[in-house]
Backbone as numpy.savetxt, mean C-alpha at the origin, in Angstrom:
# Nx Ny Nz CAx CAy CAz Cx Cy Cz
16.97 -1.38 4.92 15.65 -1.63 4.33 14.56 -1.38 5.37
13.23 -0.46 5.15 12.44 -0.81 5.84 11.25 -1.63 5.55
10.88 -2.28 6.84 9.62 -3.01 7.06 8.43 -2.99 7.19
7.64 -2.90 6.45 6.41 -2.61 6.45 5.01 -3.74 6.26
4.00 -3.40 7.43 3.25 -5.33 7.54 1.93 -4.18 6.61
1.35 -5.05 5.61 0.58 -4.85 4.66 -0.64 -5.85 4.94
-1.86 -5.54 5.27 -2.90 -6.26 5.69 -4.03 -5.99 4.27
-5.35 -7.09 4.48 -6.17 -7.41 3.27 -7.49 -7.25 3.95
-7.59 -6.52 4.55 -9.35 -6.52 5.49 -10.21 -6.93 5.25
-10.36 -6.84 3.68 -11.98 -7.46 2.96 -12.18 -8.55 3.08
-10.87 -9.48 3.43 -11.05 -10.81 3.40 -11.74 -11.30 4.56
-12.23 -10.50 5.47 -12.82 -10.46 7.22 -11.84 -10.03 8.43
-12.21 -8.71 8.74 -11.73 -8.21 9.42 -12.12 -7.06 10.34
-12.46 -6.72 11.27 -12.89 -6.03 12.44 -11.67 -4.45 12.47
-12.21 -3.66 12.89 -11.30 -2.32 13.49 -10.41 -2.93 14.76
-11.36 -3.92 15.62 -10.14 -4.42 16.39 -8.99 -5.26 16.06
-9.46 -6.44 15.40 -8.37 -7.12 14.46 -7.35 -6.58 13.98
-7.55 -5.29 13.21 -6.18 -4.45 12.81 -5.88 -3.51 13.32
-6.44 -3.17 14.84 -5.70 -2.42 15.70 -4.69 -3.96 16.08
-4.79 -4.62 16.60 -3.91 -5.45 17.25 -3.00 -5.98 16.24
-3.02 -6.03 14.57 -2.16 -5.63 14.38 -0.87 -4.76 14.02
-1.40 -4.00 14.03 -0.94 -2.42 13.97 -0.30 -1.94 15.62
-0.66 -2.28 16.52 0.09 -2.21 17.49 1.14 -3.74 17.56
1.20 -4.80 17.39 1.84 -5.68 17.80 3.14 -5.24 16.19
2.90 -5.04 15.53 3.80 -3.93 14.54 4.40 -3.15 15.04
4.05 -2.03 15.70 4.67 -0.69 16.28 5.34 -1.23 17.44
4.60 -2.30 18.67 5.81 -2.61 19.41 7.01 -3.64 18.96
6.75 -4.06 17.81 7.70 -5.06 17.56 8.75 -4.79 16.39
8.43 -2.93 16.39 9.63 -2.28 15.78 9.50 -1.80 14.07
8.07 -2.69 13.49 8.17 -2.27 12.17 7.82 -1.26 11.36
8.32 -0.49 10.51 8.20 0.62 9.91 6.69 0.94 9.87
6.11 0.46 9.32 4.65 0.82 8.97 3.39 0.08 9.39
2.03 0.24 9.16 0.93 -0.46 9.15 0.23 0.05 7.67
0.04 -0.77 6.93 -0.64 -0.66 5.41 -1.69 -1.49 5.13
-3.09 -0.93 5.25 -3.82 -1.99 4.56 -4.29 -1.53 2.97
-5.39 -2.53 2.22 -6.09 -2.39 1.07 -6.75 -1.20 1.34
-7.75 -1.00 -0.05 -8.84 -0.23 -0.02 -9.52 -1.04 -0.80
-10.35 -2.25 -0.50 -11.19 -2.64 -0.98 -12.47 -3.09 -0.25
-13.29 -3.53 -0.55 -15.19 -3.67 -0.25 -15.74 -4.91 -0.27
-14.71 -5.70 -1.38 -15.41 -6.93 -1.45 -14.25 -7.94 -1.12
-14.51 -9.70 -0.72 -13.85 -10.39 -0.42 -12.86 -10.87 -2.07
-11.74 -11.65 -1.81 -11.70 -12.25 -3.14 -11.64 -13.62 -2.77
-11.58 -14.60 -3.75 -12.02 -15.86 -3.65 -12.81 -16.24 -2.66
-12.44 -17.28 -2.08 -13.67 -18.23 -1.91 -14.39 -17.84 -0.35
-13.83 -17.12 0.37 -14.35 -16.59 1.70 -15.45 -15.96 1.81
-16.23 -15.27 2.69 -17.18 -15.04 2.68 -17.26 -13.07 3.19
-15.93 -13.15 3.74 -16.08 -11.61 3.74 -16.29 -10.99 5.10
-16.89 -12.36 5.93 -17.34 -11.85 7.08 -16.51 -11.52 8.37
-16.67 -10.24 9.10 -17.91 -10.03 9.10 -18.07 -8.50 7.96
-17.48 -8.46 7.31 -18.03 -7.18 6.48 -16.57 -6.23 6.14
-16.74 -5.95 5.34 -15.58 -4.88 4.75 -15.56 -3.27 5.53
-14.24 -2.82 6.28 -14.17 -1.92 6.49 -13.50 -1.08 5.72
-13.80 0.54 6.40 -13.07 1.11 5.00 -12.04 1.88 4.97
-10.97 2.16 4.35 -9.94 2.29 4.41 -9.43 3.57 5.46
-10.10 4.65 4.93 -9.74 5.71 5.66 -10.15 5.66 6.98
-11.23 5.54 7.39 -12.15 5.62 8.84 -10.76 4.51 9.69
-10.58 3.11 8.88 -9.20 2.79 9.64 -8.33 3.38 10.31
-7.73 4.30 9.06 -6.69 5.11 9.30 -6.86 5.94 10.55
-8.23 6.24 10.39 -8.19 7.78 10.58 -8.14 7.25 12.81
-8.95 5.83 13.07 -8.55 5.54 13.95 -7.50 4.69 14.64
-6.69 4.26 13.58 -4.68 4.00 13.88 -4.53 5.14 14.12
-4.90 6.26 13.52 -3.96 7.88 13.84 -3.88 8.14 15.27
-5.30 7.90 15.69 -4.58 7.98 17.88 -4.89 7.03 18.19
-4.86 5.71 17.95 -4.85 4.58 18.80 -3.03 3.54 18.50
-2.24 4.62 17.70 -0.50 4.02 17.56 -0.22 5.41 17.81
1.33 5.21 18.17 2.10 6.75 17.95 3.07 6.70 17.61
4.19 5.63 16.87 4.85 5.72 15.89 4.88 5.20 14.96
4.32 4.19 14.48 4.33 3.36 13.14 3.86 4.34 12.36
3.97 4.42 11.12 3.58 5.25 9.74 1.88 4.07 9.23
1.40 4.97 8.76 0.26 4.19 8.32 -0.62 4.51 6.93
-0.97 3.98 6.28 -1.22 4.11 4.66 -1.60 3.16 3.82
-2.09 3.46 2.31 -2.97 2.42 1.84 -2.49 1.77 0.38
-2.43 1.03 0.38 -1.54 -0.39 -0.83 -2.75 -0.61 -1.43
-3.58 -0.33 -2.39 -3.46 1.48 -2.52 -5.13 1.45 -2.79
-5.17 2.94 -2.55 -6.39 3.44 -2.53 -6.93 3.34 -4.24
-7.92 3.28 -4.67 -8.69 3.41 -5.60 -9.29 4.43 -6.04
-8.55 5.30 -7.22 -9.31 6.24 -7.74 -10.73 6.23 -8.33
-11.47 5.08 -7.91 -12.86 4.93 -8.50 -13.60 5.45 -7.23
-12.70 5.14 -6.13 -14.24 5.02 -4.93 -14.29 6.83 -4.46
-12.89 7.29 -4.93 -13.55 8.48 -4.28 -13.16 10.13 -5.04
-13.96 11.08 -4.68 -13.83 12.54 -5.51 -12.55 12.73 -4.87
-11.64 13.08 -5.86 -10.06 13.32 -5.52 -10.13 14.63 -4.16
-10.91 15.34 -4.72 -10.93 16.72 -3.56 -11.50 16.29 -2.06
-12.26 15.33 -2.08 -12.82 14.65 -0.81 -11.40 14.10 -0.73
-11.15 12.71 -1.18 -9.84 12.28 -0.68 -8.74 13.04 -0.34
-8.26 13.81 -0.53 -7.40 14.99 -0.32 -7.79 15.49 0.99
-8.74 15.62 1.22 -9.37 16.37 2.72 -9.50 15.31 3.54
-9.38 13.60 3.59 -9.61 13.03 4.22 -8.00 12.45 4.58
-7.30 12.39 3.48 -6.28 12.24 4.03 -5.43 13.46 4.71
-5.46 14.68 4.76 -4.81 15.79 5.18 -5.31 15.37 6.99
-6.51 15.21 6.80 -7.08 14.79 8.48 -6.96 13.98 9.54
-6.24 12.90 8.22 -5.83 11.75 8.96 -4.72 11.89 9.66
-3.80 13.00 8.56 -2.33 13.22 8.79 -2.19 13.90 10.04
-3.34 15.11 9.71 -3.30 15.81 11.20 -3.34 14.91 12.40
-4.22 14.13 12.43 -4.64 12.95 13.39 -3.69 12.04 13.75
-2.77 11.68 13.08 -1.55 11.11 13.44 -0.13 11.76 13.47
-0.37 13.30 12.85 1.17 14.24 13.70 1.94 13.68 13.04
1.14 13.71 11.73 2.36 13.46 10.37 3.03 12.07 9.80
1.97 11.11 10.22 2.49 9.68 9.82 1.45 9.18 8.67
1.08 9.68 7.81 0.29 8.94 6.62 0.62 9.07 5.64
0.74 7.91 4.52 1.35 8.26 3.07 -0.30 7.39 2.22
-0.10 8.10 1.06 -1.05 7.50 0.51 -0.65 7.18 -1.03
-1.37 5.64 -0.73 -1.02 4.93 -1.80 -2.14 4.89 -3.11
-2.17 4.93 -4.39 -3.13 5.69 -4.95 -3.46 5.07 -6.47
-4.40 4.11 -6.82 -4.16 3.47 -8.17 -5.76 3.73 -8.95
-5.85 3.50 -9.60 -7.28 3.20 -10.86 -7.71 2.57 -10.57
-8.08 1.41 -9.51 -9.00 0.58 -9.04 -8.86 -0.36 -10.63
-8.94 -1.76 -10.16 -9.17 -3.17 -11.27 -9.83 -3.74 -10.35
-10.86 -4.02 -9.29 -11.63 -5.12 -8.86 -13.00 -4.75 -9.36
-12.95 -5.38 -10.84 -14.70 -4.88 -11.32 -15.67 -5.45 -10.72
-15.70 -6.77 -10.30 -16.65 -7.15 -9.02 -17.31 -6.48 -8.19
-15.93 -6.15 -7.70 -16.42 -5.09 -6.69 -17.18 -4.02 -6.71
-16.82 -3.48 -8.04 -17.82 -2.09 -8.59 -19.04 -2.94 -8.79
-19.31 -3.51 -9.21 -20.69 -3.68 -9.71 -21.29 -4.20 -7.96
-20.39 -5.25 -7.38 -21.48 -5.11 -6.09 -21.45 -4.04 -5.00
-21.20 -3.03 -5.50 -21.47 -1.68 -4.72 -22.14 -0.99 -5.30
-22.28 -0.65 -6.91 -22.53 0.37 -7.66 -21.60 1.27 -7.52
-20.40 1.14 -7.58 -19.56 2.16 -7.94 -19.08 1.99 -9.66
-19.29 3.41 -10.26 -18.63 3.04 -11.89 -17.33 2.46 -11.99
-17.49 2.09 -13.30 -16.16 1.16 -13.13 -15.79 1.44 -15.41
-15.52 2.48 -14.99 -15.39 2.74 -16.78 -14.11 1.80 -17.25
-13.69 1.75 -18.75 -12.96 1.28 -19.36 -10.98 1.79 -18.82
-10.58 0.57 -19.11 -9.36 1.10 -18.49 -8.29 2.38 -18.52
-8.39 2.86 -20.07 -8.16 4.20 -20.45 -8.68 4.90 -19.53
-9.88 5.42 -19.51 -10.28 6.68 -18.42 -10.20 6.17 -17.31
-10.06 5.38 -16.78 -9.41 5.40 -15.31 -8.23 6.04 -14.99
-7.52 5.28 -16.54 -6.09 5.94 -15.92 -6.02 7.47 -16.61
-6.83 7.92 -17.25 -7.39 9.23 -17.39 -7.72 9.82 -16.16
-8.41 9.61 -15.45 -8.94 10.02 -13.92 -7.90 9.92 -13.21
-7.44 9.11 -13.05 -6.25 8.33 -11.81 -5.53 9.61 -12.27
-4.91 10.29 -13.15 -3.79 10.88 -13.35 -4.05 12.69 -13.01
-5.74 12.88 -13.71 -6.52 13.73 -13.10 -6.32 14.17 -11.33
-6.41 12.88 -11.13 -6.89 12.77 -9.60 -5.27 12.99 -8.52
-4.50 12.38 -9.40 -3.17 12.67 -8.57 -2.81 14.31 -8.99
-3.14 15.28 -9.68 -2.62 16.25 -9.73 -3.88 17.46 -9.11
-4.63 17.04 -8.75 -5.95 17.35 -7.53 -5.60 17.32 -6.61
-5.43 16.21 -6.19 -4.93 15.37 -4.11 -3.65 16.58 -4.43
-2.27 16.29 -4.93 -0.97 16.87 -4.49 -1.74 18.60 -4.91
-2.35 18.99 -5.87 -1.98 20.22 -6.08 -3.39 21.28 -4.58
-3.93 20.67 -4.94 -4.75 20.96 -3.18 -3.50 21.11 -1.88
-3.16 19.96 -1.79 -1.95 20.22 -0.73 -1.03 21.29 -0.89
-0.55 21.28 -1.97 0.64 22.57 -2.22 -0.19 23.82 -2.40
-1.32 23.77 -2.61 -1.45 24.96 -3.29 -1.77 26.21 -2.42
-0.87 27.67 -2.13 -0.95 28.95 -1.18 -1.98 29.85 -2.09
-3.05 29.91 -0.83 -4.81 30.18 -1.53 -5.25 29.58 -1.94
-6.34 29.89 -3.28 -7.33 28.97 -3.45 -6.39 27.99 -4.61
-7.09 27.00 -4.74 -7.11 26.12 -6.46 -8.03 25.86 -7.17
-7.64 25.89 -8.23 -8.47 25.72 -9.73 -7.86 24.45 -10.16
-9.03 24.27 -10.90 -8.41 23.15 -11.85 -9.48 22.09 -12.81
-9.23 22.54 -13.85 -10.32 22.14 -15.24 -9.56 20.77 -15.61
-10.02 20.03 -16.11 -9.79 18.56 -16.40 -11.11 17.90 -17.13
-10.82 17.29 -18.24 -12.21 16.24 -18.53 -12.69 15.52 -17.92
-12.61 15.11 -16.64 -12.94 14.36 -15.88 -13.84 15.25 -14.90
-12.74 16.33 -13.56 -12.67 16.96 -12.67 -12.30 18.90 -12.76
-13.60 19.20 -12.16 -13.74 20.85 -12.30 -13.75 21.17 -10.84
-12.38 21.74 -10.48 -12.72 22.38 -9.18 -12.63 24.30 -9.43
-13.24 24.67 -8.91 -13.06 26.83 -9.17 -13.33 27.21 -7.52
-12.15 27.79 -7.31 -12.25 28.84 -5.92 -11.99 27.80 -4.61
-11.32 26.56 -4.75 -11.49 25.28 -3.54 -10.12 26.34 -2.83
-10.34 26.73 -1.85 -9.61 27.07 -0.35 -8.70 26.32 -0.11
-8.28 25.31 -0.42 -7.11 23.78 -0.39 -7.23 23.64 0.71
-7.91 23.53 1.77 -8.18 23.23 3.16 -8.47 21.92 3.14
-8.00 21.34 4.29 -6.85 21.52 5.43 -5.76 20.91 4.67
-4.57 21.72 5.44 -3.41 21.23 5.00 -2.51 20.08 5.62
-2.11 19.30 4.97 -1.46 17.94 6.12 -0.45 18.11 6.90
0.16 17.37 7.98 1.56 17.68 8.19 2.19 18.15 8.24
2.56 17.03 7.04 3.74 16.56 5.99 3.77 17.48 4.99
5.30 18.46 4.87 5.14 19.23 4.13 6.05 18.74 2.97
6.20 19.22 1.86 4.92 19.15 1.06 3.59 18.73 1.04
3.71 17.52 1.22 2.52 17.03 1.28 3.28 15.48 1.69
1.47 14.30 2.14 2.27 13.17 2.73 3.03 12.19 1.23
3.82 11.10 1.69 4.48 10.59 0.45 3.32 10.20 -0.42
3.35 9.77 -2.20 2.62 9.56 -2.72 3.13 8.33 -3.06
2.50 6.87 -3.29 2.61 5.37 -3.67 2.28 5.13 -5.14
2.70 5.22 -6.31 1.95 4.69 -7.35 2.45 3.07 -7.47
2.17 2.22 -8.17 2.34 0.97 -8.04 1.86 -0.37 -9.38
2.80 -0.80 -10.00 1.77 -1.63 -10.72 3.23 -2.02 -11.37
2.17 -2.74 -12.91 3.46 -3.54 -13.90 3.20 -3.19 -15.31
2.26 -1.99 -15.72 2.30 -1.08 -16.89 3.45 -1.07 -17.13
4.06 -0.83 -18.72 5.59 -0.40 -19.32 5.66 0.81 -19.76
4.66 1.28 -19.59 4.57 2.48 -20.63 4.23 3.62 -18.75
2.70 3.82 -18.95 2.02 4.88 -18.34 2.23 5.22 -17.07
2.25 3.69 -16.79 2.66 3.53 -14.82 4.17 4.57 -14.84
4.84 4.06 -15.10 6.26 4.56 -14.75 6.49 6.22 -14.89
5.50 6.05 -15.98 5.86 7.87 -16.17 5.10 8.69 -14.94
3.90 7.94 -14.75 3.37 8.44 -13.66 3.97 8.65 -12.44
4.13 7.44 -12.26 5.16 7.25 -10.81 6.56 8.49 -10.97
6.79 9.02 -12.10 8.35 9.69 -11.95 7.75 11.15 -12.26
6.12 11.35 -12.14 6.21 13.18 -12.31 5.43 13.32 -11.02
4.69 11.99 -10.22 3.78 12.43 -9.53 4.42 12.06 -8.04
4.52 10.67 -7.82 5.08 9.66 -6.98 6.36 9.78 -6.07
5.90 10.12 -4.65 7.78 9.77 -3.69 8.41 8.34 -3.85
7.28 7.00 -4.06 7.73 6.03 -4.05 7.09 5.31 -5.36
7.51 4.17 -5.62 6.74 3.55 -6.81 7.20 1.94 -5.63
5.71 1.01 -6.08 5.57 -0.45 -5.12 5.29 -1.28 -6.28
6.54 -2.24 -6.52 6.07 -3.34 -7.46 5.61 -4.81 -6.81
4.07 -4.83 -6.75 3.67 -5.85 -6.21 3.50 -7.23 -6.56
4.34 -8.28 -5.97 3.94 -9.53 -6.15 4.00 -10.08 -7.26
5.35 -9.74 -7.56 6.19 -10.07 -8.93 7.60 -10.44 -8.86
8.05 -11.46 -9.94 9.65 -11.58 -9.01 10.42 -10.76 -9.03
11.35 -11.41 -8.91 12.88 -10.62 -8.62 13.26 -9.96 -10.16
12.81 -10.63 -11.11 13.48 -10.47 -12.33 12.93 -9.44 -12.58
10.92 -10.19 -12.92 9.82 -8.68 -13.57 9.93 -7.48 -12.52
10.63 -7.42 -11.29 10.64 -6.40 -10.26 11.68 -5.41 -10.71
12.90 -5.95 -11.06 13.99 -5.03 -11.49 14.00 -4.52 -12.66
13.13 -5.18 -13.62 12.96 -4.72 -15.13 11.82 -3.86 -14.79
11.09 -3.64 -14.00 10.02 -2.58 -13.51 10.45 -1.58 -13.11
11.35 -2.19 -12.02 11.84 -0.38 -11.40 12.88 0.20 -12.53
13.73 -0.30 -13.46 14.65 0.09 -14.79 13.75 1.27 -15.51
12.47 1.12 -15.61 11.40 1.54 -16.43 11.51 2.48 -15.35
10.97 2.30 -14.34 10.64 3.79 -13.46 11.99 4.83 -13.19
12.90 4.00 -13.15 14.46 4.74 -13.27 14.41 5.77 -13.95
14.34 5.27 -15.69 14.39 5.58 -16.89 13.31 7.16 -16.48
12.17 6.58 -16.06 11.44 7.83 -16.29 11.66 8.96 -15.74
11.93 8.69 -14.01 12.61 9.23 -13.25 13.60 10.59 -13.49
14.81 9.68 -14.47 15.75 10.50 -15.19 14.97 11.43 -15.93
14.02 11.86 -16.38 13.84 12.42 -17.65 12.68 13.63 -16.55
12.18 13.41 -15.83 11.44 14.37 -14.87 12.77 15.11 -13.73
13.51 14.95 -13.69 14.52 14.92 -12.39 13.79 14.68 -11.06
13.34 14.08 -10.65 12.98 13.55 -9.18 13.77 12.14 -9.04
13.12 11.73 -7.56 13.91 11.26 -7.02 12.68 9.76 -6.33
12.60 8.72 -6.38 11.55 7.48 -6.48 11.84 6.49 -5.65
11.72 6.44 -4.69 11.89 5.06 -3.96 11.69 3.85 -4.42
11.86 3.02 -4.54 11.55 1.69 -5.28 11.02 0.58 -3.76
9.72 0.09 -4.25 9.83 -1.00 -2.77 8.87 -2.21 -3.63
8.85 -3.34 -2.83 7.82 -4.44 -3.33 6.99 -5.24 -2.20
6.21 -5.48 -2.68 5.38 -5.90 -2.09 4.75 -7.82 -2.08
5.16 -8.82 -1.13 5.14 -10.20 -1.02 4.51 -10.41 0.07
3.57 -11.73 -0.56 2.95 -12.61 0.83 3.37 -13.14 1.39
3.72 -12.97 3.32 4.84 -13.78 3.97 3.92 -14.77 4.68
5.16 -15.18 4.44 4.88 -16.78 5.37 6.06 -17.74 5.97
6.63 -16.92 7.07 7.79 -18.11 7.78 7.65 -18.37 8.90
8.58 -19.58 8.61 8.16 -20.48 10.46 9.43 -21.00 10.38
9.52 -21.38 11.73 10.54 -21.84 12.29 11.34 -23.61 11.70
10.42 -24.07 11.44 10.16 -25.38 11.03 9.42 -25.91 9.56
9.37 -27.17 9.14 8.48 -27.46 8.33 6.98 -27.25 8.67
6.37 -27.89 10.05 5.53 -28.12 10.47 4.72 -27.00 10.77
5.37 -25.83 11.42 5.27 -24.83 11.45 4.81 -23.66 9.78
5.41 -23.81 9.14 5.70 -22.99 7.88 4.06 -23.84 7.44
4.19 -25.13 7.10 2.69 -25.65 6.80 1.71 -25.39 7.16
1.60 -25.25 8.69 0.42 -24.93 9.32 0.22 -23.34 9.04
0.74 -22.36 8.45 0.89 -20.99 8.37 0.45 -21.09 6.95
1.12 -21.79 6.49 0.24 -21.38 4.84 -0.88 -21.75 4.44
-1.62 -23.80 5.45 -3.16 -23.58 5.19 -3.78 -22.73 5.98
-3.26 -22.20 7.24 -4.27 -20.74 7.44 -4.88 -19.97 6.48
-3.99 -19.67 4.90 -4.08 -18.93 4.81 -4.97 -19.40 3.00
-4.59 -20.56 2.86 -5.25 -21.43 1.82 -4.31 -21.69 0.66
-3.19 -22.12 1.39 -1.75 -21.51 0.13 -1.20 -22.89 0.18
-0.57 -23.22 -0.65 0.07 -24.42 -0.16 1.39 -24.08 -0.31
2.43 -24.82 0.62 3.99 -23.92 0.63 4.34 -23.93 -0.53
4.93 -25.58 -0.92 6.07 -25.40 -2.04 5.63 -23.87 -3.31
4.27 -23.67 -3.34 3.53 -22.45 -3.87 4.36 -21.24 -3.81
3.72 -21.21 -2.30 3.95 -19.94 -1.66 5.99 -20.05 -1.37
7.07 -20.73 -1.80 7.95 -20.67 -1.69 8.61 -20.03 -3.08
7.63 -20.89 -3.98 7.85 -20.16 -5.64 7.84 -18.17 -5.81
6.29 -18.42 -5.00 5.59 -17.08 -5.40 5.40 -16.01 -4.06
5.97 -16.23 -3.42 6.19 -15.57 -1.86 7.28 -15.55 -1.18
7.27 -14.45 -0.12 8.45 -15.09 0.82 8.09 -15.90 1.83
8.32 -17.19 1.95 8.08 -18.13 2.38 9.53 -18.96 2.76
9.39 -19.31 4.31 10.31 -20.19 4.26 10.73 -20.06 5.67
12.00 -20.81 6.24 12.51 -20.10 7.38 12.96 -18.90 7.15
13.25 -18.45 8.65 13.95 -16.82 8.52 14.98 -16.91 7.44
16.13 -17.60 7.29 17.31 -17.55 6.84 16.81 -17.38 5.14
15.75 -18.54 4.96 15.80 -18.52 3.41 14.47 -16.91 2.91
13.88 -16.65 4.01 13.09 -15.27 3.50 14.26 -14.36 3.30
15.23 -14.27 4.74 16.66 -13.23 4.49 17.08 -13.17 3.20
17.31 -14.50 2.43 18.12 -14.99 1.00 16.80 -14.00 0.22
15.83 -13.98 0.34 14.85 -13.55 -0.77 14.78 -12.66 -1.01
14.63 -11.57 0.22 14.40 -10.61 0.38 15.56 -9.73 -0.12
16.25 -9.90 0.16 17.91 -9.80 -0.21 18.23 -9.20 -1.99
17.25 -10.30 -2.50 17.19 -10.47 -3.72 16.52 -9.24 -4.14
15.99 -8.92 -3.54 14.49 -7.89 -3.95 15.76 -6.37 -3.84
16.11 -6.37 -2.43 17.35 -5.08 -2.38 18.25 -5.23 -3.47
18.73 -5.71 -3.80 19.77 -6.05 -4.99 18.72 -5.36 -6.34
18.05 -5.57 -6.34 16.92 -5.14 -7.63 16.80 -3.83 -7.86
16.61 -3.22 -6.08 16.44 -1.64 -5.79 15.50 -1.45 -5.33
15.03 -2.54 -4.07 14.39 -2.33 -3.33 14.65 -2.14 -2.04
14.55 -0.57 -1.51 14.70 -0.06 -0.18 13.29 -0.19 0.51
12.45 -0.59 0.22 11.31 -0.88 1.58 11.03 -2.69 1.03
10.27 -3.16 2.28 9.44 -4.05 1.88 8.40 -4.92 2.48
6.87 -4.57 1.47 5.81 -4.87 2.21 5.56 -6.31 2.30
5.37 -6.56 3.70 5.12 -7.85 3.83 3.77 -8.08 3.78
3.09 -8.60 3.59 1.20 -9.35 3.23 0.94 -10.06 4.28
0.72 -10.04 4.85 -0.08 -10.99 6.57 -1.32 -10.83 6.12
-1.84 -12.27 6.06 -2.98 -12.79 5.82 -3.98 -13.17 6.78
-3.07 -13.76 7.76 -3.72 -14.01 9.04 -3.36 -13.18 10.17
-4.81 -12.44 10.32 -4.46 -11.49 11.22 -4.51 -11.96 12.80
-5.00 -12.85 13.04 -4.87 -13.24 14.65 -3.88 -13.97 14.95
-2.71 -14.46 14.06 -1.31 -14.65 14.34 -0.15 -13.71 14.32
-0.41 -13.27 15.47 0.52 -12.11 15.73 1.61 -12.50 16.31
1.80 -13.92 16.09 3.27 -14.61 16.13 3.59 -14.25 15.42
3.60 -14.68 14.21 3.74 -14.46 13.30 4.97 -13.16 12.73
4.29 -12.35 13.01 4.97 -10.47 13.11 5.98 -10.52 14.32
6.12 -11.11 15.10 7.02 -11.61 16.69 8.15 -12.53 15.98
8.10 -13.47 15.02 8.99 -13.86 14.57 9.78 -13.36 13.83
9.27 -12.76 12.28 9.78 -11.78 11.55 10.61 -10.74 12.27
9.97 -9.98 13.49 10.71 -8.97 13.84 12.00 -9.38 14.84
11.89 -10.47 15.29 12.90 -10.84 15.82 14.16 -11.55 14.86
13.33 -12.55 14.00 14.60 -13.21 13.30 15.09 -13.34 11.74
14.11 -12.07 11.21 14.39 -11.90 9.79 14.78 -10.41 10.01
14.12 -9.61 10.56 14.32 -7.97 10.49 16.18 -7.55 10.65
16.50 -8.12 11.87 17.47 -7.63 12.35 18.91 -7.64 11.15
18.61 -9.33 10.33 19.45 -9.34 9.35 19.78 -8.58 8.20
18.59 -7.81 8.13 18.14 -7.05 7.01 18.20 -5.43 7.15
17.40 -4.88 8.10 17.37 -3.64 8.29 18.22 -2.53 8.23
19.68 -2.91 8.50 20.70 -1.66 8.57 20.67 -1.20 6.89
C-alpha cells in the first residue's frame, strides 16, 4: 500500500508550513505530498493567515523536495480554464522531473464561489464542464500538433498543446467522489486512479464495485485509494490531545477516522485494502505536528506497506 499525507491549507496555512510538511514526508519515507484546492476556510476558523493556492504550491514543492510525488485532492473545475490548467500543470511536472498527478473534480464549496466571485452553476453543468474539462487537460497532453476541440461549454481551434509534461502519457489523473451513476463512469474512461473520500469501509467497497463495473466495460485499468482523517498517538492522553488540536473529539474521530493507536489504525486501514484499496490518503490537520507524520512513518507504515 502506498502512503500518502493529504493537507487542508485554507484552514491557515503559510508556503512554509507545507514545505515542512512535505519535506518531513519525503524524509520520513511517504509516498506523496497532497493538498486541497480551496480559497476559503470551513467551519469555525478564521482562515488566517489567508488561503494559498494550489498550484503556485506545487509549483514550489517541485524544487524545494526531490522525491515525494505531489498533487491535488482535488482541484476544482470551477476555478480554472481547463487549457490554462493543463499548461500549469505540464510546468509543474517539468519542475519536479515528473512527480505530479492531478486530482480533478466540479468544485461543491458554494461559499466559496460566492466569496470570490467565481461562478458556481447548477450541479448538472458542472459535471457537464468537469467532463468537458477532463478531455481538454488529457487531450492537450496527448495530442502530436495542434488540438481542437468544440464542446458547449469549451472552444479551443489551432492550441499547439504546449508544453508537454513528463509523464508520458500524461501525469496520473484522480477522479473522486460517491455519485452511483456519473462519477464511476467518469473515473473508468478518463481516470488512472479513482479516491473514495471519507467514507467507510462498507460505502468504500460498494463505490469502488461501481467503478470496477465501469472499468470493465471501457477496458482500462483504475487504482482504487481512500482518503481518512488521521489521528494516532501512542497513548490515550496523547491521541486526545491530537484530536482537540484539531476540534474533533476521539471516540468521533475513532467512528469516522483513522484514529487510534498504531495497532488499531493498522486494523483499519487494513480494512480499507481488503475493499481495494492500494493507496491511502492520510488528512493531517495539524500542520506544525510533524510528530505526528514521525510516528505514522515509523509505527503504522512499516506494518502496512509491503
Amino acid at each position: 500500500m502506498d502512503f500518502r499525507i493529504f493537507t487542508e491549507p485554507q484552514q491557515g496555512a503559510t508556503y512554509d508550513d507545507l514545505l515542512a510538511v512535505a519535506r518531513t514526508a519525503e524524509d520520513a519515507g511517504f509516498d506523496a505530498f497532497f493538498r486541497s484546492d480551496h480559497y476559503l476556510v470551513m467551519g469555525d476558523g478564521d482562515g488566517r493567515p489567508g488561503p494559498t493556492d494550489a498550484w503556485v504550491t506545487l509549483a514550489g514543492l517541485a524544487r524545494d523536495t526531490h522525491r515525494i510525488r505531489l498533487g491535488t485532492l482535488v482541484t476544482a473545475a470551477t476555478f480554472r480554464h481547463p487549457s490554462v490548467l493543463a499548461i500549469s500543470v505540464a510546468q509543474v511536472d517539468q519542475m519536479s522531473g515528473g512527480r505530479v498527478e492531478l486530482g480533478l473534480g466540479t468544485g461543491w464549496y458554494e461559499q466559496e464561489h460566492t466569496a470570490y466571485g467565481l461562478p458556481f452553476p447548477p450541479l448538472g453543468e458542472r459535471f457537464d464542464r468537469f467532463e468537458e474539462q477532463l478531455q481538454i487537460v488529457t487531450g492537450l497532453w496527448d495530442a502530436e500538433g495542434t488540438f481542437d476541440f468544440a464542446g458547449e461549454h469549451y472552444v479551443l481551434q489551432g492550441s499547439p498543446a504546449l508544453p508537454k509534461p513528463v509523464q508520458r502519457p500524461h501525469p496520473p489523473v484522480i477522479i473522486g467522489g460517491g455519485g452511483a451513476k456519473r462519477t464511476p463512469r467518469l473515473a473508468a474512461t478518463y481516470a488512472d486512479e479513482f479516491n473514495m473520500p471519507f467514507a467507510s469501509v462498507e460505502a468504500t467497497a460498494k463505490q469502488f464495485g461501481r467503478v470496477r463495473e465501469a472499468a470493465a466495460q471501457t477496458g482500462r485499468e483504475v487504482a482504487l485509494s481512500a482518503a481518512q482523517v488521521l489521528c494516532v498517538g501512542q497513548n490515550d492522553g496523547e491521541l486526545r490531545r491530537r484530536a482537540a488540536a484539531i476540534g474533533r473529539e476521539l471516540d468521533e474521530l475513532r467512528e469516522n477516522g483513522l484514529a487510534g493507536t498504531p495497532d488499531e489504525v493498522v486494523d483499519k486501514i487494513g480494512r480499507y485494502a481488503e475493499a481495494g484499496a492500494s493507496r491511502i490518503y492520510l488528512q493531517v490537520l495539524d500542520l506544525s505536528d510533524l510528530s505526528h507524520l514521525e510516528l505514522v512513518a515509523e509505527a503504522v507504515v512499516p506494518q502496512l506497506a509491503g
